[in-house]
C-alpha positions in Angstrom: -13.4 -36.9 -31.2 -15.1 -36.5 -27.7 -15.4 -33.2 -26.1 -13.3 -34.1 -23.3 -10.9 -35.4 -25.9 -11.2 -32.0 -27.6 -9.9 -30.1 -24.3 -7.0 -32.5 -24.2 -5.4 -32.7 -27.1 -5.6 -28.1 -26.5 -5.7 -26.9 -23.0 -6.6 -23.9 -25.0 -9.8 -24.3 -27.0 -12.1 -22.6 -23.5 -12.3 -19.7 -22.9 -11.6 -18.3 -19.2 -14.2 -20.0 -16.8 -16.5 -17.0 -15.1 -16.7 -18.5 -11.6 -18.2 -15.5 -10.4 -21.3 -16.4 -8.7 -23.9 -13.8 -7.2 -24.8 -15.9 -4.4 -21.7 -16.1 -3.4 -20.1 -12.7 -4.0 -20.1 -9.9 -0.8 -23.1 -7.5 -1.2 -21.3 -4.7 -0.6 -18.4 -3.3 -3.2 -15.2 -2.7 -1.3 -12.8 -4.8 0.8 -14.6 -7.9 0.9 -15.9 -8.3 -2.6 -12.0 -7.2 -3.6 -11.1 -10.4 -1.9 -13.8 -12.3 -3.5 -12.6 -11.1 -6.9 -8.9 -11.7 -5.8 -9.6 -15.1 -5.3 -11.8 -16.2 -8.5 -8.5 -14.6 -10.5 -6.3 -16.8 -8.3 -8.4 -19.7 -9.1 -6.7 -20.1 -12.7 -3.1 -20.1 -13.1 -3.4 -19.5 -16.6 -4.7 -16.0 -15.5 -2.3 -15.0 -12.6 1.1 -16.8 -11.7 1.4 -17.9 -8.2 2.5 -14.9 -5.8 2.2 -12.9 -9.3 -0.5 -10.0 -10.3 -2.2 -7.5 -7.8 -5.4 -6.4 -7.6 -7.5 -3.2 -5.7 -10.0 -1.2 -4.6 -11.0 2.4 -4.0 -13.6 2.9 -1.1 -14.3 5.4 1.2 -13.8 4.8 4.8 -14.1 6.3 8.0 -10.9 6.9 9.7 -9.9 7.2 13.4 -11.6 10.5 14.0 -14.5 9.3 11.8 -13.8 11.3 8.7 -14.6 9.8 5.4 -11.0 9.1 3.9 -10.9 7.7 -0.2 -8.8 4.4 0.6 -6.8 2.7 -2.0 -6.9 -1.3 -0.8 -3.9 -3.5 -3.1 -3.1 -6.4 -2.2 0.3 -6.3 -0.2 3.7 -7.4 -1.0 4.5 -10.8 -1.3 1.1 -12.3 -0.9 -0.7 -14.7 -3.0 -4.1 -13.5 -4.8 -5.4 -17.3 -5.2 -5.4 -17.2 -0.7 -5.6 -13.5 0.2 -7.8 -12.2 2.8 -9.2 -8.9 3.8 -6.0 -8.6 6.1 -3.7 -9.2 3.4 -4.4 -5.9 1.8 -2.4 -2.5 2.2 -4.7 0.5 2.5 -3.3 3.6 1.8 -5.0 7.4 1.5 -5.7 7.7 -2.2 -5.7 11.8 -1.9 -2.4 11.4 -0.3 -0.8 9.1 -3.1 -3.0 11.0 -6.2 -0.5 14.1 -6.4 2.4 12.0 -7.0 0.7 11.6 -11.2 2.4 14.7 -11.6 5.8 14.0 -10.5 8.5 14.1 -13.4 10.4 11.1 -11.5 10.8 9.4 -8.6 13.3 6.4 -7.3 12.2 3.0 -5.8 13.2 4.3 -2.6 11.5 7.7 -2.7 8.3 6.1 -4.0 8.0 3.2 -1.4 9.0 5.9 1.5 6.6 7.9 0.3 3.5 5.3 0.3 4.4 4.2 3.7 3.7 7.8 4.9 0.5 7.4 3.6 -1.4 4.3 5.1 -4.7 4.2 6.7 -4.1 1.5 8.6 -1.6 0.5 11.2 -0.5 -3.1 11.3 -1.2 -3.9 7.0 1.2 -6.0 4.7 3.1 -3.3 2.9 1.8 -1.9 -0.6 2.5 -3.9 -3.9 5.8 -2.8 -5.8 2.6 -1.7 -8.5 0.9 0.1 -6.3 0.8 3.7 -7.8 -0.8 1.8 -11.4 -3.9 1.4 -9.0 -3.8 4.9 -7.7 -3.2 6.3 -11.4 -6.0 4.4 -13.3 -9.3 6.1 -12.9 -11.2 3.1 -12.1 -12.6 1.9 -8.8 -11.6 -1.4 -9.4 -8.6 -2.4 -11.2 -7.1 -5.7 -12.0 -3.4 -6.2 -13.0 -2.4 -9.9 -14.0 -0.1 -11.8 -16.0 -2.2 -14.4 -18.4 -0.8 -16.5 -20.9 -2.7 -15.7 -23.6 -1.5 -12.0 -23.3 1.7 -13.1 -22.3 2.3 -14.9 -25.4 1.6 -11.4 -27.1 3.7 -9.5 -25.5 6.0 -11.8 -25.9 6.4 -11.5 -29.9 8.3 -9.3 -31.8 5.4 -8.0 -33.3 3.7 -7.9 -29.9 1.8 -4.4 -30.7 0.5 -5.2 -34.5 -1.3 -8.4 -33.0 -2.8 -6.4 -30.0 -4.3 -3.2 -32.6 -5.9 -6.9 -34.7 -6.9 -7.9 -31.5 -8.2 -5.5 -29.9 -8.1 -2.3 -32.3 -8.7 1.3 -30.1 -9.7 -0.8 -27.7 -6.2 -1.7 -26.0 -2.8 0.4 -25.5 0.3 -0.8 -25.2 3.3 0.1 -23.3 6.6 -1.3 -23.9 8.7 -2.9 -21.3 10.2 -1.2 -18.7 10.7 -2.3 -14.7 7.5 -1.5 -12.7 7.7 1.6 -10.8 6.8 4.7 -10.7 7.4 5.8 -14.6 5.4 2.4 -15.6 2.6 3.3 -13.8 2.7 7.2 -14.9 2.7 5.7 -18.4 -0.4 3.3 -17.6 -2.4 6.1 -15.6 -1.7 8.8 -18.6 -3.0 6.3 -21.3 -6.2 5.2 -19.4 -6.7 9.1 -18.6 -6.0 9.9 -22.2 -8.7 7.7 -23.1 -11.6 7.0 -21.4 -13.1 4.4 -24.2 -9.8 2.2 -23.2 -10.9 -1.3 -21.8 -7.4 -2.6 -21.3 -3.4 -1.9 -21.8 -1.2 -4.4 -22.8 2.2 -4.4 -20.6 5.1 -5.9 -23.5 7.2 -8.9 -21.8 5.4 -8.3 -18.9 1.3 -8.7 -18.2 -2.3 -7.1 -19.0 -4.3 -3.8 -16.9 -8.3 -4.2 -16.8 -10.6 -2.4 -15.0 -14.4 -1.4 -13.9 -16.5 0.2 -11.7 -18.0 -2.8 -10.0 -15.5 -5.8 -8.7 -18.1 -7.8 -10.8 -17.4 -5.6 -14.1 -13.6 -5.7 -13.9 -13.4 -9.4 -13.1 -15.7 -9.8 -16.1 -13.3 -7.0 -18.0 -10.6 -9.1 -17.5 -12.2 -12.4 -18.7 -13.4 -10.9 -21.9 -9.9 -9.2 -22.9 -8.1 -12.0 -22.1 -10.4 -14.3 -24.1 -10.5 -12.3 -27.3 -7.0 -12.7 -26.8 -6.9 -16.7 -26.7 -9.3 -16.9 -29.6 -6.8 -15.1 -31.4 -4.2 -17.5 -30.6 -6.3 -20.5 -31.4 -7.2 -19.2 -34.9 -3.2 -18.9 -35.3 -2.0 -22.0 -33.6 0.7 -23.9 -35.8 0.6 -27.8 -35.6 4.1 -27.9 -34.2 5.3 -24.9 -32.7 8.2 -26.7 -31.1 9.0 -28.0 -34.5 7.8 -31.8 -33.6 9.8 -34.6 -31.8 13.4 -34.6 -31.3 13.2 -37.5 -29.2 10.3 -40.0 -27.7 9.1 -39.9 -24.2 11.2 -43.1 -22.2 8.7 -45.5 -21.2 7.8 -45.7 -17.0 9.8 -48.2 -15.7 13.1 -47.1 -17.1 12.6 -43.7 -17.2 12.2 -44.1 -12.7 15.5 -46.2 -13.3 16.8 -43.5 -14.6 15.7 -40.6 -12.7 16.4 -42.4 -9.3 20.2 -42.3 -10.7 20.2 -38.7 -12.1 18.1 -37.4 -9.4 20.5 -37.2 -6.7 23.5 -36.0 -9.1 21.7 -33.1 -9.6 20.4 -32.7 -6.2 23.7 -33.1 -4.7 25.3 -30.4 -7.3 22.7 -27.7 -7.0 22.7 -28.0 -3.3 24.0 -24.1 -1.6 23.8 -23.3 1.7 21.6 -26.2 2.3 20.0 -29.0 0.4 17.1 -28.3 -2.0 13.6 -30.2 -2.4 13.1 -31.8 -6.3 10.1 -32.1 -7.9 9.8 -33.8 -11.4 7.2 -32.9 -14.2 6.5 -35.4 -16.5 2.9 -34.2 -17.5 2.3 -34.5 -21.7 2.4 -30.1 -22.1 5.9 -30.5 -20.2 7.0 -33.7 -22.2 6.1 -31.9 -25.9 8.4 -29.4 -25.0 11.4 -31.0 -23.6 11.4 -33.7 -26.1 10.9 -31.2 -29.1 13.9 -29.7 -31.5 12.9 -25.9 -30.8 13.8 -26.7 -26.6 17.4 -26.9 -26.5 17.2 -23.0 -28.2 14.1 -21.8 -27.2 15.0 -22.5 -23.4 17.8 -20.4 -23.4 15.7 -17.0 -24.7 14.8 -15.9 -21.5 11.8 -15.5 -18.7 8.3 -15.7 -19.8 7.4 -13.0 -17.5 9.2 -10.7 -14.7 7.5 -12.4 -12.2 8.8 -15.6 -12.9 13.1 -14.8 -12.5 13.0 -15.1 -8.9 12.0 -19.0 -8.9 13.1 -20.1 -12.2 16.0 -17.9 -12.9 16.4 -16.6 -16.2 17.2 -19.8 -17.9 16.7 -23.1 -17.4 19.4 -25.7 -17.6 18.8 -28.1 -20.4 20.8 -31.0 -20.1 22.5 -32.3 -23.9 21.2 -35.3 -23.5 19.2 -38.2 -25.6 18.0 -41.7 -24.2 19.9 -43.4 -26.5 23.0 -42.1 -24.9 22.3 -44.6 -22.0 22.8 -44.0 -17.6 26.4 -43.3 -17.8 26.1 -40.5 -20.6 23.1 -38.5 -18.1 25.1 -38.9 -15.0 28.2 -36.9 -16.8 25.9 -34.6 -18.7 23.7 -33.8 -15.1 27.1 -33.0 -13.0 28.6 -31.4 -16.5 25.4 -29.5 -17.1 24.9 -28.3 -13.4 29.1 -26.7 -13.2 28.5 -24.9 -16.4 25.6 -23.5 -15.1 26.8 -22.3 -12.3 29.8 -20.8 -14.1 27.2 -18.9 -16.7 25.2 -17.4 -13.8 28.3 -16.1 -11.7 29.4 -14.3 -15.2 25.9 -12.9 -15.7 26.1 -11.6 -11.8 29.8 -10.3 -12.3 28.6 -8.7 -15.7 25.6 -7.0 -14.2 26.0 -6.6 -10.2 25.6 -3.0 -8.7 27.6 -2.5 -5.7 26.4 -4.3 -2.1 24.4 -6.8 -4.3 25.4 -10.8 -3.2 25.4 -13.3 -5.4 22.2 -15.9 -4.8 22.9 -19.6 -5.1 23.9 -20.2 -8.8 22.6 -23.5 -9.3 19.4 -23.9 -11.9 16.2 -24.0 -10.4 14.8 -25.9 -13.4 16.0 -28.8 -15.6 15.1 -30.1 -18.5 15.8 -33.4 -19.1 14.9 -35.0 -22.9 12.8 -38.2 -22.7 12.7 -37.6 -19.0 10.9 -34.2 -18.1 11.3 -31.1 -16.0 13.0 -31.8 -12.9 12.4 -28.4 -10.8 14.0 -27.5 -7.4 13.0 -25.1 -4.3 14.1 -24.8 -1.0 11.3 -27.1 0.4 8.4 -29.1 -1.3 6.5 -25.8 -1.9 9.4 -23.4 -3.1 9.8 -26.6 -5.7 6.3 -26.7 -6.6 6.0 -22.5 -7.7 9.3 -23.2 -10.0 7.8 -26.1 -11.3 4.1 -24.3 -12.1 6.2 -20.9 -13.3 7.9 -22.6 -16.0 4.6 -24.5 -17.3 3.1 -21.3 -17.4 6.3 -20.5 -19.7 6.1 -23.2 -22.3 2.6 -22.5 -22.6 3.9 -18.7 -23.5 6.7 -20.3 -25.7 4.2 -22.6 -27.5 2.2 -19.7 -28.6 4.4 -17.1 -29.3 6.1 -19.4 -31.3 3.3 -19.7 -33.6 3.0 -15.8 -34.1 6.7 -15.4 -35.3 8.5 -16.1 -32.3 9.1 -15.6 -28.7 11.2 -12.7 -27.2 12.3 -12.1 -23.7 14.0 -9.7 -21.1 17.8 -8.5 -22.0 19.9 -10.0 -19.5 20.9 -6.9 -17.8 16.6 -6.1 -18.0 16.3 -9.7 -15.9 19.1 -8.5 -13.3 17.3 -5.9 -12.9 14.2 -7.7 -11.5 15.8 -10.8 -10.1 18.3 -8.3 -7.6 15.9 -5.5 -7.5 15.7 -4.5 -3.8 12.0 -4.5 -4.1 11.5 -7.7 -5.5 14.0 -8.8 -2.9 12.3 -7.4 0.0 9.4 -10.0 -0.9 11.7 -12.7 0.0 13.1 -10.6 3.2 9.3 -11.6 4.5 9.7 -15.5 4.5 10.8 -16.8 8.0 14.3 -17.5 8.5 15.2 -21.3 7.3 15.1 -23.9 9.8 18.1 -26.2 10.8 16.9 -28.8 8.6 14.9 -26.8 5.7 15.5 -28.7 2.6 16.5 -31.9 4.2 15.0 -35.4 3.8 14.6 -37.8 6.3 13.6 -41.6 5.6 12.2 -43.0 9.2 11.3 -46.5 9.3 8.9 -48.1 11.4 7.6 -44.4 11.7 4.0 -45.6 12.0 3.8 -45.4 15.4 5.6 -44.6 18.9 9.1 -43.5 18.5 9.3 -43.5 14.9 6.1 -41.4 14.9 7.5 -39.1 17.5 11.0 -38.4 15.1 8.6 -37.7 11.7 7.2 -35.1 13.9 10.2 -33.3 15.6 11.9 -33.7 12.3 9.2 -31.6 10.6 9.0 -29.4 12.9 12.8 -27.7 11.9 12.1 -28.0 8.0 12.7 -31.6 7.3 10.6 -33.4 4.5 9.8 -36.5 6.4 9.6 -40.3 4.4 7.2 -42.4 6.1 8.6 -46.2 5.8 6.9 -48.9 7.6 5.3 -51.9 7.1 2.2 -50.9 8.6 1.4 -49.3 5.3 -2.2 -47.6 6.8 -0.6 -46.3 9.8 2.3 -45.1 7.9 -0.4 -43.0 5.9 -2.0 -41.5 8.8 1.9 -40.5 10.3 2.4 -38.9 6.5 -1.0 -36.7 6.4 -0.5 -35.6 10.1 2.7 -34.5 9.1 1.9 -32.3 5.9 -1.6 -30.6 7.2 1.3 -29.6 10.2 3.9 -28.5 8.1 2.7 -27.9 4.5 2.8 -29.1 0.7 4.5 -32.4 0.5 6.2 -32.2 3.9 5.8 -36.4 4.2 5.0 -39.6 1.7 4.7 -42.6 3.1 6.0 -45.5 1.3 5.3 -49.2 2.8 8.6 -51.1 3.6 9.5 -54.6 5.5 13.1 -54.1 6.2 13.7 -57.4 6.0 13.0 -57.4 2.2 15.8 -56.3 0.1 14.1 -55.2 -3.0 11.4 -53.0 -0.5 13.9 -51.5 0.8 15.7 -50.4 -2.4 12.4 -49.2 -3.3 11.4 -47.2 -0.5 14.3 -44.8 -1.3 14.0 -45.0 -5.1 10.5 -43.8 -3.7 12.5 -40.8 -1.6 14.1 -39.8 -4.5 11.2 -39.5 -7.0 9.4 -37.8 -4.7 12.0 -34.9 -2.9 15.6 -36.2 -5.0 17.6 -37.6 -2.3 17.6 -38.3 1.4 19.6 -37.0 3.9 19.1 -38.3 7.0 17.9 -42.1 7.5 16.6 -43.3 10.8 17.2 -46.8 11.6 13.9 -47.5 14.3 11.8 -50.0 12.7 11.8 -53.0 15.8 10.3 -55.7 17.2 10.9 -57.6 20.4 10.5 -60.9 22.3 11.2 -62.3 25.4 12.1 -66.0 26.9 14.5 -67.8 28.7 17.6 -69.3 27.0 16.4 -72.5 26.8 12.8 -71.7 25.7 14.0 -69.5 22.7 13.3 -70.8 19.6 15.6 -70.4 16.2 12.7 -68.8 14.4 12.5 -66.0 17.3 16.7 -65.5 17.0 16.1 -65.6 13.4 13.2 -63.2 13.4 15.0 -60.7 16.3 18.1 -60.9 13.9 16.7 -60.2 10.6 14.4 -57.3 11.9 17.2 -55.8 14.1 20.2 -56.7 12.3 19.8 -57.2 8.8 17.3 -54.8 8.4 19.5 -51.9 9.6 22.3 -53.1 7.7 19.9 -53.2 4.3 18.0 -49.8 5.4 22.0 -48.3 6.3 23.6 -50.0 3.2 21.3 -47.8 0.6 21.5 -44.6 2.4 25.3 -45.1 1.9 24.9 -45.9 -1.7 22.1 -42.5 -2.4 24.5 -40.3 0.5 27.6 -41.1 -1.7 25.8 -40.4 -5.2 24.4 -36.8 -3.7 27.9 -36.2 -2.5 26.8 -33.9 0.6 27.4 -35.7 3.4 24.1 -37.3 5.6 23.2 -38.5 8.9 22.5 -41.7 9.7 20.3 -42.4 13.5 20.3 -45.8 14.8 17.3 -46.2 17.5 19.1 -48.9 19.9 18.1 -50.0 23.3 19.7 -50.4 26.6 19.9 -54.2 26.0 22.3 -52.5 23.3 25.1 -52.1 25.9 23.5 -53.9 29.4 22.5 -57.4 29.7 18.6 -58.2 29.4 17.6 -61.4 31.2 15.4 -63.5 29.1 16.3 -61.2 26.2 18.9 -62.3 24.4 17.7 -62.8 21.7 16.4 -59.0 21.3 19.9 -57.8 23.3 21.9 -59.6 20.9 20.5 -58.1 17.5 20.4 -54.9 19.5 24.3 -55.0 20.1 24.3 -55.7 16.7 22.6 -52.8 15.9 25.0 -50.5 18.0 28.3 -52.3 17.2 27.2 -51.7 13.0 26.4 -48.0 14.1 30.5 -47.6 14.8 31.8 -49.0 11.7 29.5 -47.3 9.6 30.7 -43.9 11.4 34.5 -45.1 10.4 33.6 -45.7 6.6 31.8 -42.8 6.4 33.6 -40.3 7.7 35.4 -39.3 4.9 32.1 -38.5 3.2 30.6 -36.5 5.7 28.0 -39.0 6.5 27.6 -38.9 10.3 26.2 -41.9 11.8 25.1 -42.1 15.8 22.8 -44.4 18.0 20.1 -43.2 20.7 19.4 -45.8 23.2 16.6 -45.6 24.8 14.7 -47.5 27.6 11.4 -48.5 28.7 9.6 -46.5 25.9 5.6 -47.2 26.9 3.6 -44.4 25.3 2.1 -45.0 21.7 4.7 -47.8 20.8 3.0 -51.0 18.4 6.0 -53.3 20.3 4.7 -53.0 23.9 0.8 -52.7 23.0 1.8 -57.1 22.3 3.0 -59.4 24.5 6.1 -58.2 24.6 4.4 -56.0 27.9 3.5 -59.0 29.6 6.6 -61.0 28.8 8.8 -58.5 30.1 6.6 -58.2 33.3 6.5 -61.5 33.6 10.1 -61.5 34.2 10.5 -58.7 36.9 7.4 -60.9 38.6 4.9 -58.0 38.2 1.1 -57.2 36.3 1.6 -55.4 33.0 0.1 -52.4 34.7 2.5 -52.4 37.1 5.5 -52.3 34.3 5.5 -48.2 33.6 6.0 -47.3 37.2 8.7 -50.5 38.0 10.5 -48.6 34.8 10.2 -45.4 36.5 11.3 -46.6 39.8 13.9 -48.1 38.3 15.8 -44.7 36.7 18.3 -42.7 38.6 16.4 -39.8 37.9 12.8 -41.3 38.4 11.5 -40.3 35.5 9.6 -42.1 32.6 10.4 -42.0 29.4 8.4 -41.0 26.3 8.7 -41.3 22.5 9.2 -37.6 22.4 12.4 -37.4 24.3 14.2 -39.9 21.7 12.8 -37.7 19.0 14.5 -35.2 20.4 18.2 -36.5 20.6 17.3 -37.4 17.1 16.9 -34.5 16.5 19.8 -33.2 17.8 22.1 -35.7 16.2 20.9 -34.6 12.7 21.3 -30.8 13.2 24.1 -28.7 12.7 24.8 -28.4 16.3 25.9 -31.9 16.1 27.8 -31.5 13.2 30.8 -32.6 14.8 29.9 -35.6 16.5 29.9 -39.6 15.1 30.3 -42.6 16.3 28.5 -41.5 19.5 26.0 -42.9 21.3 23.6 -40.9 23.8 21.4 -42.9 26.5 17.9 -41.5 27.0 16.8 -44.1 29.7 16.2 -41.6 32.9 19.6 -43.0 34.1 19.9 -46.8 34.1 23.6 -47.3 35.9 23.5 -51.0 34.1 23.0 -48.9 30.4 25.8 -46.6 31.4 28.5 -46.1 28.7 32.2 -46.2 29.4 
């Protein structure tokens, strides 16, 4: 076996990689190099869970009146170490916070008043919940962080025998309790107790290291949590998950499958608004799901504290096999989904304290046998940190299952965290959802022009934009604008002739392996022609029809079919024209299939009223800027006909307007826009003109 074969077949058999690197590293031992070491922890997931650990400093600092003031720098609330920067840090006045060691107790809310009183900076993130750990170990540097190999420790029953083999003096362990001020007393008094201490073990919960330099705790850290993976590699069982329940379904039926499961369960975990799905199908996921010990071993708990926030305390695991066949998943995803939520309103009832409100009670991870993980998130991103939580989890399962098993927080101990007020005021920091967070929108012909225009405004209020259009290249470009604006997996593109049935079918089986669903799908993808009655050809008609017609009745037809699976309702936009409702000389061809266009719009709106699906045309005119169409010769044809220069068409348009105005793609993008937000909720069937006022286009 090759040594690259080696790490695959164990993602475990390295130890943690030192990526420290002198040359690199600040000179000087504060602030900066705390960022630096923040960072290189960050850098590994199996060392610190994203948004998860904390790290500090203690350095003295001149203050306003440029006295030297001991400053306790740890990383602030909510941030994530992997990305932090020097401003991402609260700094607080160590000889302020020091005293509070020898407090008997003290509440959440005394403690975080308290630490607020005590910054040395103006304008900083607020302190980590863990704060005080920092203050009470007698280190300069102290790292707290939550690796697997440790986790899978604390995670046993016999969590503290393994640690004295481990680790022997070395080590001290303190058994679970919420962080706060009496976890961090305990920490501080053990480290103080003993000064040849090199780490302490936090059970269900993470690992303390320290040093004097940022380079010595860093290295502290590496070191404890290796002796601790070595340990677990010596023990590692063959089959932890107690082999194969079922086999992994091959590719192409196992997308069949998931693009008619995926918006099931999409549909059914939906809460205030739709969520974003991402699917896992990677072979450490696929072990577990398709292993006897999931079904059981799911259901113990979190991994880690950390984690309850994003994957809830349990996943749902769906009682399903492949042999069972479509029909059998579909019931078991909508079955699975309404126990769920039944389970997790009893667990709220059971343990709620007053004033506490209920989150969504939908899963935010499935697992699916055969299939994978299917994990959800209020966007692409919120999707993504359930999805690398819970690998981090059966990574914890897989070795705590070979020391005797794996153990987890009580139910009422997970409330705790899950509605803790602290935890809860790290979410209080995200920015308020907008109108469309957690929707997806499939926009064809969005390679350019006004379909370009609609992925962008779309974005910009939360939607997850799919990027269909022949022009496969340009379609990429439109899809990497749009996520390096917006964020992780904000756009795909996905090439698409609408005039091809089984591309179109595929372009939303692509939407739904990518986010789950779609809920809004803009109709814009065009072409156009011009010529005389007589001089128009069948294979222009033909062409005008297919493009403009069919294609929107293929593109509308299969957001129908995906809309009514999800069961939530959806928005449909047709992009018409004026020729839609006024006459276009040498244009009929194009004005026809444009009528079309509108005329379908209306019946759709009547069948799918009764499923909430909205569906409403824009009709726009004379749209020069950016657009593929009027770059051809469909400028000159149409200037050809007014008797003018194609230079001279964008101001004849202009002149043309009751308001005297020209048009551009952004100002269809944005009655797009409006169309698909709640502010429009109420509206179908409808049709708004964005022409600058064309009395001919005027609808009555």
């Amino acid at each position: 076996m090759t040594d690259t074969q080696t790490r695959t077949a164990s993602t475990h058999t390295d130890l943690p990689k030192n990526r420290w690197n002198d040359a690199d590293a600040p000179n000087s031992d504060g602030l900066a190099s705390l960022t630096y070491r923040s960072n290189l922890l960050g850098a590994d997931r199996t060392l610190v869970n994203i948004y998860g650990g904390n790290t500090s400093t203690k350095s003295v600092e001149k203050d306003h009146l440029g006295r030297d003031v001991t400053v306790l720098w740890v990383k602030g609330s909510g941030s994530d170490i992997a990305s932090i920067t020097e401003k991402g840090f609260a700094g607080l006045k160590l000889d302020e916070v020091l005293p509070l060691f020898d407090r008997h107790e003290m509440s959440d809310e005394e403690m975080t008043a308290y630490l607020d009183r005590t910054a040395f900076e103006v304008g900083r993130p607020r302190q980590s919940i863990e704060t005080l750990l920092h203050a009470f170990v007698p280190a300069k540097h102290v790292d707290h962080t939550h690796p697997d190999a440790i986790i899978a420790i604390a995670c046993t029953p016999n969590g503290p025998d393994i640690m004295r083999e481990i680790y022997g003096e070395r080590a001290a362990w303190v058994d679970y309790i919420r962080p706060g001020f009496t976890l961090s007393q305990q920490i501080g008094a053990a480290v103080r107790d003993n000064p040849k201490l090199e780490a302490v073990v936090m059970g269900k919960h993470g690992l303390v290291t320290w040093g004097e330099t940022s380079k010595e705790s860093y290295e502290s850290t590496l070191r404890i949590i290796g002796e601790a993976q070595a340990y677990l590699d010596a023990h590692a069982e063959a089959e932890p998950f107690g082999g194969a329940r079922v086999s992994s379904v091959p590719d192409g039926e196992r997308d069949t499958l998931l693009t008619a499961v995926l918006p099931i369960l999409r549909g059914a975990m939906k809460g205030a608004r739709p969520v974003i799905l991402e699917v896992d199908r990677s072979p450490d996921v696929m072990e577990f799901v398709n292993s006897n010990a999931a079904a059981e071993l799911s259901q113990v708990g979190a991994a880690c504290p950390d984690h309850l926030v994003h994957t809830k305390r349990t996943p749902l695991y769906l009682d399903w096999t492949p042999d069972q066949g479509l029909d059998a998943l579909k019931a078991a995803a909508q079955e699975g989904v309404t126990r769920f939520k039944d389970e997790y309103a009893a667990y709220f009832e059971e343990n709620r304290s007053e004033g506490d409100t209920m989150f969504t009670p939908a899963p935010r991870v499935v697992l699916i046998p055969g299939l994978g993980m299917v994990s959800s998130g209020p966007d692409a991103q919120g999707a993504d940190v359930s999805r690398q939580l819970y690998t981090r989890a059966i990574q914890v399962m897989k070795s705590a299952s070979s020391l005797g098993g794996f153990v987890s927080l009580s139910a009422a101990e997970s409330y705790a965290i899950e509605y803790w007020p602290l935890e809860l005021y790290k979410l209080s920091l995200k920015p308020a959802p907008r109108a469309l967070e957690g929707h997806v929108a499939l926009v064809t012909g969005a390679a350019s022009g006004i379909g370009r225009a609609i992925a962008h405004r779309l974005a910009a209020d939360g939607a997850h934009i799919v990027i269909a259009d022949l022009n496969a290249d340009g379609g990429q470009t439109v899809a990497e604008e749009v996520t390096k604006g917006r964020g992780h997996r904000r756009a795909t593109a996905v090439p698409m002739n609408v005039t091809e049935e089984e591309q179109v079918t595929g372009a939303y089986q692509h939407a739904v392996l990518t986010y789950g669903g779609v809920d809004i799908a803009v109709n814009n993808a065009g072409i156009a022609s011009s010529a005389p009655i007589e001089n128009t050809s069948l294979e222009m008609w033909n062409r005008n029809q297919s493009i403009l017609s069919t294609g929107y009745f293929l593109v509308a037809r299969e957001a129908f079919k995906l809309m009514r699976a999800q069961g939530t309702g959806g928005n449909l936009v047709f992009i018409g024209s004026k020729n839609s409702v006024a006459a276009g000389k040498n244009a009929a061809a194009y004005s026809a299939a444009k009528a079309a266009e509108l005329h379908l719009a209306r019946c759709l709106a009547e069948e799918g009223g009764a499923a909430g699906i909205r569906v409403n045309s824009v009709l726009p005119d004379g749209i020069l800027a950016g657009s593929s169409i009027w770059d051809g010769k469909w400028r000159a044809e149409r200037a050809a006909t007014y008797g003018l220069e194609p230079n001279q068409l964008e101001e004849f348009y202009r002149n043309r307007t009751t308001l005297k105005v020209n048009v551009f793609p952004e100002d269809i993008a944005e009655a797009t826009y409006w169309l698909t937000s709640p502010a429009a909720a109420k509206t179908t069937g409808g049709v708004i003109t964005v022409d600058g006022g064309v009395p001919t286009a005027y609808v009555r």
